[in-house]
C-alpha positions as CSV (number, residue, x, y, z in Angstrom):
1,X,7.7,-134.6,-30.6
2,X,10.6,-135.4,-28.2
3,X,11.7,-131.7,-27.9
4,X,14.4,-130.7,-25.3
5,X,12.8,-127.3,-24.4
6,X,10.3,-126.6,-21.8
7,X,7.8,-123.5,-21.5
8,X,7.6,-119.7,-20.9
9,X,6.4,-120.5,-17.1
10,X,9.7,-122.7,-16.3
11,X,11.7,-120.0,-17.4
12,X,10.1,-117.2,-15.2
13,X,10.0,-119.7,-12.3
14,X,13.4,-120.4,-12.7
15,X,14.8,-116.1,-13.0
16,X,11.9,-115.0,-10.2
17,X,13.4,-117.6,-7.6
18,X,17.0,-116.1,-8.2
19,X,15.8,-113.1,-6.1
20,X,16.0,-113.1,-2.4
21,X,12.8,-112.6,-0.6
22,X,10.7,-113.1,-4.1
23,X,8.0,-115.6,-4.3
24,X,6.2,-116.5,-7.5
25,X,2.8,-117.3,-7.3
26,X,1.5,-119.3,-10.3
27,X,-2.4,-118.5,-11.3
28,X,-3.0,-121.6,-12.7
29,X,-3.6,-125.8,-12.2
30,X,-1.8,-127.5,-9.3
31,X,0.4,-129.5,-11.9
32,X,2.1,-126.5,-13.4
33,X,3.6,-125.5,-9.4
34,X,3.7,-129.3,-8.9
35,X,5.7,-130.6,-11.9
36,X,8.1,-127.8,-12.2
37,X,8.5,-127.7,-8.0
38,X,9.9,-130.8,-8.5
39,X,11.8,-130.8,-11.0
40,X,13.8,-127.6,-10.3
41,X,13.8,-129.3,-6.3
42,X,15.8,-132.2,-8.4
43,X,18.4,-130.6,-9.8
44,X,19.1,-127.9,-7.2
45,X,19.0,-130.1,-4.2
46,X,17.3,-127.6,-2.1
47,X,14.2,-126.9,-0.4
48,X,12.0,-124.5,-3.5
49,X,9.5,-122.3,-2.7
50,X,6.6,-122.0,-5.3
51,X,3.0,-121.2,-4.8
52,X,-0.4,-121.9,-6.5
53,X,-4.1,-120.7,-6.9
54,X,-4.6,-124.2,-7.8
55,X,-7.4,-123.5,-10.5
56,X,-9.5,-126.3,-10.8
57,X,-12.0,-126.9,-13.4
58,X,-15.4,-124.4,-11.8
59,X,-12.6,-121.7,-12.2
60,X,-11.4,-122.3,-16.0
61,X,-15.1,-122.3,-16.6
62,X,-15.9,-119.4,-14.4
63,X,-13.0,-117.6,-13.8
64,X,-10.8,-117.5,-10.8
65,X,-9.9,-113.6,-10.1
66,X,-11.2,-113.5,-6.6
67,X,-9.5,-116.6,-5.7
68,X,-6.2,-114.8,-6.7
69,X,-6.9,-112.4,-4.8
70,X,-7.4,-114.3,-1.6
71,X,-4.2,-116.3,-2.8
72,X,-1.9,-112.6,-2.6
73,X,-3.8,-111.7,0.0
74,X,-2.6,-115.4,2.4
75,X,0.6,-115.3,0.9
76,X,1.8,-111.9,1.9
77,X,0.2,-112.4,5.4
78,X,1.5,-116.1,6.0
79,X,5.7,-115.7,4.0
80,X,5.8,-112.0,4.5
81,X,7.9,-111.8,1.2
82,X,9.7,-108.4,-0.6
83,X,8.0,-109.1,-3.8
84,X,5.0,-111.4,-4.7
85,X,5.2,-112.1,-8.7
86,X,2.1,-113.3,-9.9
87,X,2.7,-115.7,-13.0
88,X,-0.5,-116.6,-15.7
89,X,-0.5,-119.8,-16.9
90,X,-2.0,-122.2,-19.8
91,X,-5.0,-121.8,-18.4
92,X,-5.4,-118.4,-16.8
93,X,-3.9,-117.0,-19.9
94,X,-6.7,-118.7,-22.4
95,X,-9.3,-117.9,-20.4
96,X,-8.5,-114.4,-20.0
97,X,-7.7,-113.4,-16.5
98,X,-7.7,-109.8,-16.0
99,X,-4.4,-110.4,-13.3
100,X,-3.2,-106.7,-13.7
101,X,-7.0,-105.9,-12.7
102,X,-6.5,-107.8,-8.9
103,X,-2.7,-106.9,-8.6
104,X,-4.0,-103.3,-8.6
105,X,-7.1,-104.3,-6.2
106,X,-4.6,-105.9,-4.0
107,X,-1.7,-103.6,-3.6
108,X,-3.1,-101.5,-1.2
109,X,-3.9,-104.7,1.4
110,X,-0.3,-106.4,1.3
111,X,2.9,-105.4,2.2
112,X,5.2,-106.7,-0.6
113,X,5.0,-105.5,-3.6
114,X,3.9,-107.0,-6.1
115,X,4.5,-107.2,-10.0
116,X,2.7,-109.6,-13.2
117,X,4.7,-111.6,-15.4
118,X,2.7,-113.0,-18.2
119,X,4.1,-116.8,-18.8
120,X,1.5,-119.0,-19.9
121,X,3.0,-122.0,-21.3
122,X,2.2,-122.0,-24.8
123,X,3.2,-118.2,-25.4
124,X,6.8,-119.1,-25.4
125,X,9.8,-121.4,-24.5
126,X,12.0,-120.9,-20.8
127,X,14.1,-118.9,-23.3
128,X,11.1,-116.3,-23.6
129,X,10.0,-116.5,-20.0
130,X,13.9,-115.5,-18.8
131,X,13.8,-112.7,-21.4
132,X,9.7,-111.6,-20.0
133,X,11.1,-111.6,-16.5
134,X,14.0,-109.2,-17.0
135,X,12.0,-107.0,-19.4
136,X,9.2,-106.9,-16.2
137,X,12.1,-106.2,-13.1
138,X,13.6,-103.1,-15.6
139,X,9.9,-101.7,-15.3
140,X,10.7,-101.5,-11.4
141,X,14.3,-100.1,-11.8
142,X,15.1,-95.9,-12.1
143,X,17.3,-93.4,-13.3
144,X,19.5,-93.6,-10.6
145,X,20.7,-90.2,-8.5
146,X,24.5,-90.9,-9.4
147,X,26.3,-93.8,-11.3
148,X,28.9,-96.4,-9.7
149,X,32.0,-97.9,-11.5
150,X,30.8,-101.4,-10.9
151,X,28.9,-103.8,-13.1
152,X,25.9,-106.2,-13.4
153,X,26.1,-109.6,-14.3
154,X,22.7,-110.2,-16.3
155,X,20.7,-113.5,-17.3
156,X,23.0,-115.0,-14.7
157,X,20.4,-117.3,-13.3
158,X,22.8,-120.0,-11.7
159,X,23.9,-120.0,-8.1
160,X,26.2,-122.2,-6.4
161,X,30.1,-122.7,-6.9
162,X,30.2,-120.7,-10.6
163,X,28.9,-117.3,-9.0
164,X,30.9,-117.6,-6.2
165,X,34.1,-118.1,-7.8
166,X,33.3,-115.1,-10.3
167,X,32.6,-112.9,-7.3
168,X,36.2,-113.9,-6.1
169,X,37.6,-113.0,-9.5
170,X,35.7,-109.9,-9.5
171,X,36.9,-108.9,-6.1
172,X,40.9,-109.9,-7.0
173,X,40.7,-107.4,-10.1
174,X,39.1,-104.7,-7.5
175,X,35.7,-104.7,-9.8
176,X,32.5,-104.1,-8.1
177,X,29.8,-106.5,-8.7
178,X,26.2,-104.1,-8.5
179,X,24.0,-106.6,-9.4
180,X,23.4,-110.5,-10.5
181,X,20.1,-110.6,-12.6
182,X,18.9,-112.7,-10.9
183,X,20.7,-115.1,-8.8
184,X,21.1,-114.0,-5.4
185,X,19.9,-110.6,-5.9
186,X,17.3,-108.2,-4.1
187,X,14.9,-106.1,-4.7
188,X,17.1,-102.8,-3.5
189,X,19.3,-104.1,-5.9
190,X,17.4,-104.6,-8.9
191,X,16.3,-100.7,-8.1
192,X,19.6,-100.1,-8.1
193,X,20.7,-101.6,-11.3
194,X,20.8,-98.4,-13.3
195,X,23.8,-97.2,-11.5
196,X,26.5,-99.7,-12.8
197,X,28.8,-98.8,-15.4
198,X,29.1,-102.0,-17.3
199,X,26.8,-104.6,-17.8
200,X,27.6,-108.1,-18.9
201,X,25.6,-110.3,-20.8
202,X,25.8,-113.4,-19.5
203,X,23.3,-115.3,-21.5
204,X,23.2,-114.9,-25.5
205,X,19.6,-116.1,-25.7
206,X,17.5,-114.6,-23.0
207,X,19.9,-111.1,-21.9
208,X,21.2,-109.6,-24.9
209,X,17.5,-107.9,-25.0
210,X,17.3,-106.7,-21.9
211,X,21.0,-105.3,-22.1
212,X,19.8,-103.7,-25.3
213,X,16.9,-102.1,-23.3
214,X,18.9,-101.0,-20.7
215,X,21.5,-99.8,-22.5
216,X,18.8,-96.9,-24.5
217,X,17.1,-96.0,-21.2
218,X,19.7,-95.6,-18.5
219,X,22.7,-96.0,-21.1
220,X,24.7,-98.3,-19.7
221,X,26.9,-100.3,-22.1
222,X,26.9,-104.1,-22.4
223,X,29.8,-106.5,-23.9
224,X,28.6,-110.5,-24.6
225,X,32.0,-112.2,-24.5
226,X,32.0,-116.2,-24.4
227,X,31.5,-117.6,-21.1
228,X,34.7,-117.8,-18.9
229,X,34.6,-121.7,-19.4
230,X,38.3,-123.0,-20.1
231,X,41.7,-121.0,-20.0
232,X,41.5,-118.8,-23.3
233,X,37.8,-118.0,-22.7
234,X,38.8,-117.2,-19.1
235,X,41.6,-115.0,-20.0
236,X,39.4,-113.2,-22.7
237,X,36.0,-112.4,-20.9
238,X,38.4,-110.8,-17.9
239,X,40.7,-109.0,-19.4
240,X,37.8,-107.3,-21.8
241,X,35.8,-105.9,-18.6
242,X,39.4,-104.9,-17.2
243,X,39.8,-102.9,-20.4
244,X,36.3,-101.6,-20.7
245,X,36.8,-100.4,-16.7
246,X,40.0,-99.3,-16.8
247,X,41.5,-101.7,-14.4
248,X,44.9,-103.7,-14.4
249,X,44.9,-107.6,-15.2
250,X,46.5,-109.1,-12.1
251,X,45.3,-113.3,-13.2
252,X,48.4,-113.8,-15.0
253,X,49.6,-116.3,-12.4
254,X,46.1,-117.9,-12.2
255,X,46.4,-118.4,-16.0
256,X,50.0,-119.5,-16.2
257,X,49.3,-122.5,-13.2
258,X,46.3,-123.6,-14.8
259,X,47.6,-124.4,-18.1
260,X,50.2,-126.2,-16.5
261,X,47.6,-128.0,-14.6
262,X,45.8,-129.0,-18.0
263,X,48.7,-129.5,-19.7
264,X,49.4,-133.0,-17.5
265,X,46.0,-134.4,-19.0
266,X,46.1,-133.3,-22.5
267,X,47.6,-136.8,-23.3
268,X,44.9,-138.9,-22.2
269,X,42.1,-136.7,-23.4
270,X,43.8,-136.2,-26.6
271,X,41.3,-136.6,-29.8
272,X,38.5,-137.7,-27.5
273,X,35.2,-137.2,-28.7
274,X,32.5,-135.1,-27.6
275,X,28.8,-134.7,-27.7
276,X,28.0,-131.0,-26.4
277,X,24.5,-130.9,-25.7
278,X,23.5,-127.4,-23.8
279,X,22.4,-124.0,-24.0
280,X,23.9,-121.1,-26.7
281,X,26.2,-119.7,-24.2
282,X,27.7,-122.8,-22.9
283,X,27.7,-124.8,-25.9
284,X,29.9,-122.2,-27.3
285,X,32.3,-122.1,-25.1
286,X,32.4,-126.1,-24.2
287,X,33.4,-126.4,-28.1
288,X,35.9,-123.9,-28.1
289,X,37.3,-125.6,-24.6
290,X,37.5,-128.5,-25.6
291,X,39.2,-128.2,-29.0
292,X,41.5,-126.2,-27.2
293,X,42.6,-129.2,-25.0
294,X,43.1,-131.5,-28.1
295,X,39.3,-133.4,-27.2
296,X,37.4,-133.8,-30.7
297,X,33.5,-131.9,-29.9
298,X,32.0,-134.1,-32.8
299,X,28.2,-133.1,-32.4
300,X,26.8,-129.9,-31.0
301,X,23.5,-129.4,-30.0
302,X,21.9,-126.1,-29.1
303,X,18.4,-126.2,-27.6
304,X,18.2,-122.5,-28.0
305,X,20.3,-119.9,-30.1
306,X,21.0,-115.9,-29.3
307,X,21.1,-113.4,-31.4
308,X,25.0,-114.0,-32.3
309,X,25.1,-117.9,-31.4
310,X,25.6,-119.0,-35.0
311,X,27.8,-116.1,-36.0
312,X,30.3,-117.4,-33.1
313,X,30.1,-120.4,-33.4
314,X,30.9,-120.7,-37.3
315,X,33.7,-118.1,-36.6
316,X,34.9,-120.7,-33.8
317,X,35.0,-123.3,-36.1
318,X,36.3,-122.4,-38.8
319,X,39.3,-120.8,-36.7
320,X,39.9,-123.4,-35.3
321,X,39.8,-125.6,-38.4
322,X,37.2,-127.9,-36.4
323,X,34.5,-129.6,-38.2
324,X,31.3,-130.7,-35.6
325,X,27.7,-131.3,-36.6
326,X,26.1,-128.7,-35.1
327,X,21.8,-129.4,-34.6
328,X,20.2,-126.6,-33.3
329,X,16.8,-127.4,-31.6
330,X,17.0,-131.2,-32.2
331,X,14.7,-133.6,-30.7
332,X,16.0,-136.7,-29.0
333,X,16.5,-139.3,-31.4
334,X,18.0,-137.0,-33.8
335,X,21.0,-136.8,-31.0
336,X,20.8,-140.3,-30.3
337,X,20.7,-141.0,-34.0
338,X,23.8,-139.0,-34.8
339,X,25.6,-139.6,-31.8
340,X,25.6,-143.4,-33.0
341,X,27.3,-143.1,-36.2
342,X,29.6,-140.6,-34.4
343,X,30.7,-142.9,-31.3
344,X,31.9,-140.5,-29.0
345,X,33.4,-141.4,-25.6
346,X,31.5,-138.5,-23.5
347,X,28.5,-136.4,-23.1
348,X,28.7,-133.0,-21.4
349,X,25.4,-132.0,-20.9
350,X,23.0,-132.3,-17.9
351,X,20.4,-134.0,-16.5
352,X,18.2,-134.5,-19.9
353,X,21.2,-136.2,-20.8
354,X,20.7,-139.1,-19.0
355,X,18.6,-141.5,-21.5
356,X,21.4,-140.5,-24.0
357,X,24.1,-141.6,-21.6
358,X,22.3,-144.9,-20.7
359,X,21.2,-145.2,-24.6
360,X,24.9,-145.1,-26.2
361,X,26.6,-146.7,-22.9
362,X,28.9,-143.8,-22.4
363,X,29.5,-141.1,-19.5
364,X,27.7,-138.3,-19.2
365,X,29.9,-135.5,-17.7
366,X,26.7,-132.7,-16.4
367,X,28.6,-129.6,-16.6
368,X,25.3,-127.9,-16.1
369,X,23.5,-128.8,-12.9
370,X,26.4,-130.0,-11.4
371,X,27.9,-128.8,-7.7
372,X,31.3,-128.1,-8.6
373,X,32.8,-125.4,-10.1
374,X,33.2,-124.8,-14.0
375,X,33.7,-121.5,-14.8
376,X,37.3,-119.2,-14.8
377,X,40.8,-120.7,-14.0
378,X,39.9,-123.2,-11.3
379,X,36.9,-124.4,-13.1
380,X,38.9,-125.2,-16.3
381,X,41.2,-127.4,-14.2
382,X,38.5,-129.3,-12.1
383,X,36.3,-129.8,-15.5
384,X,39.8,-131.4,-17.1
385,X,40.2,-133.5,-14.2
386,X,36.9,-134.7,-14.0
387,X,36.7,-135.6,-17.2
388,X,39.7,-137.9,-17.0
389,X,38.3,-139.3,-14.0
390,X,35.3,-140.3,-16.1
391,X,36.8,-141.5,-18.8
392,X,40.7,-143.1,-17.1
């Protein structure tokens, strides 16, 4: 009843505006394109461009297929965009919309192309709507004419300070980065995916499947180490693509300076405790992170779980003789419930977080919206130093 996972249609939204000159047109009610508009405005403090055939109620009883078509047709004329993705929704989904039918009427008026994701709401969570978009932008991709020793980041749907930081890495140990799917990708190079060497899963829930999929049809291997989130997950997840690539480790230094860094707040954050509320990938490596810094990551909470999440996790903990309550898909009060006979002093989590935060009276730390970096060496240091500043 107070679930902490959102629909199929968020999820598409949220991989289809990763993609430079992409716009997602939503064949559906002006709430769905209103409510999630704003929401994803919210969090990423920018300007977002979604559009909507704004069904009303004569076209769920009627249908609505010429008015899409009118709708690709203004859009392509008016934003002049590389790709239009037309998205179904609750409603265009139940009542049946043939959407392939117009895509393949309109094609030949417009100048973008133009692809269909199906995302109605009830077919799936954001999880399922990540995974639907990948699956539909390797339909576009071919064998390509020769292969490059370079990989592709994929299910990497965050922008902003982490990407650019893993791009310096990247560049530092002289690997090329092909492709992000999606964030901050183009068209050309989501064509051109097929000729990296390596790709790296950088989601457990929602790119594991698509890596699988690329991986039997253009053969590209995939790893699905833990998100570089603290030193030792850092040092791991680079020096396995150095080794898969063939290339020299040259972050010693970086490591070295930022666990001396750390190692001047371990003290104060000493036996801490947590409450980890976040996706599989993250909340994997946040436990590991910050058992490794001497915090105490009391209750974890996975709104969604890949295909290894419990596997690693389990392994985690019981390496590291750590002992958490771990809820996977919880509702609200059963993290509000718990987290009050656990007392912890923080929350990392993000914006959902909030009631929790105001709820128990303690911080909340958003290491998943927020504007600062998290991930590799620097990120390790800044998320150490934040959370002393939140808790001194």
């Amino acid at each position: 009843m107070e679930s902490l996972r959102t629909c199929k249609l968020f999820g598409v939204i949220r991989a289809v505006l990763g993609i430079k000159g992409a716009l997602p047109l939503i064949h559906g009610p002006v709430g769905c394109f209103y409510h999630i508009k704003y929401l994803l405005s919210l969090r990423s403090l920018r300007p977002i461009q979604i559009l909507t055939t704004e069904m009303d109620q004569n076209d769920v009883v009627f249908g609505a297929e010429e008015k899409l078509l009118h709708k690709i047709q203004a859009a392509d004329k008016k934003y002049s965009p590389q790709l239009i993705t037309v998205l179904s929704s609750c409603a265009s989904s139940i009542i049946g919309e043939n959407i392939e039918k117009v895509i393949d009427e309109a094609k030949n008026d417009i100048n973008a192309e133009i692809i269909c994701i199906n995302s109605g709401g009830f077919e799936g969570t954001q999880i399922d709507g990540y995974e639907e978009c990948l699956s539909v932008l390797i339909g576009l991709m071919g064998h390509p004419e020769h292969k490059v020793d370079s990989i592709n980041l994929v299910g990497q749907y965050r922008g902003g300070p982490d990407l650019k930081i893993l791009k310096d890495y990247f560049k530092r140990l002289k690997i090329d980065l092909n492709c992000v799917l999606t964030s901050g990708c183009t068209l050309k190079d989501i064509k051109n995916a097929p000729a990296a060497a390596l790709n790296i899963s950088m989601c457990d829930a929602s790119a594991v499947g698509p890596c699988e999929i690329m991986e039997k049809r253009f053969e590209i291997p995939f790893i699905q180490e833990t998100l570089p989130l603290g030193v030792r997950a850092s040092s791991n997840y680079f020096r396995q693509i150095c080794k898969k690539l063939k290339r020299e480790y040259n972050l010693d230094k970086d490591e070295k300076d930022a666990k001396k860094e750390i190692d001047k707040y371990r003290n104060f954050l000493k036996d801490k405790k947590a409450v980890i509320v976040a996706g599989a990938t993250r909340a994997v490596a946040l436990t590991d992170f910050l058992q490794d810094i001497g915090m105490d990551p009391v209750l974890v909470c996975l709104d969604f779980e890949g295909k290894n999440t419990d596997y690693k996790l389990k392994k985690l903990i019981k390496h590291n003789e750590i002992n958490p309550i771990v809820l996977k898909q919880p509702e609200y009060s059963e993290i509000l419930n718990q987290a009050r006979k656990l007392k912890p002093d923080i929350i990392l989590g993000g914006m959902g977080e909030i009631g929790l935060s105001y709820e128990l009276k303690i911080p909340l730390f958003d290491v998943m919206h927020a504007q600062e970096v998290t991930l590799g060496y620097e990120g390790a240091v800044k998320v150490v130093k934040s959370m002393t500043d939140i808790l001194g």
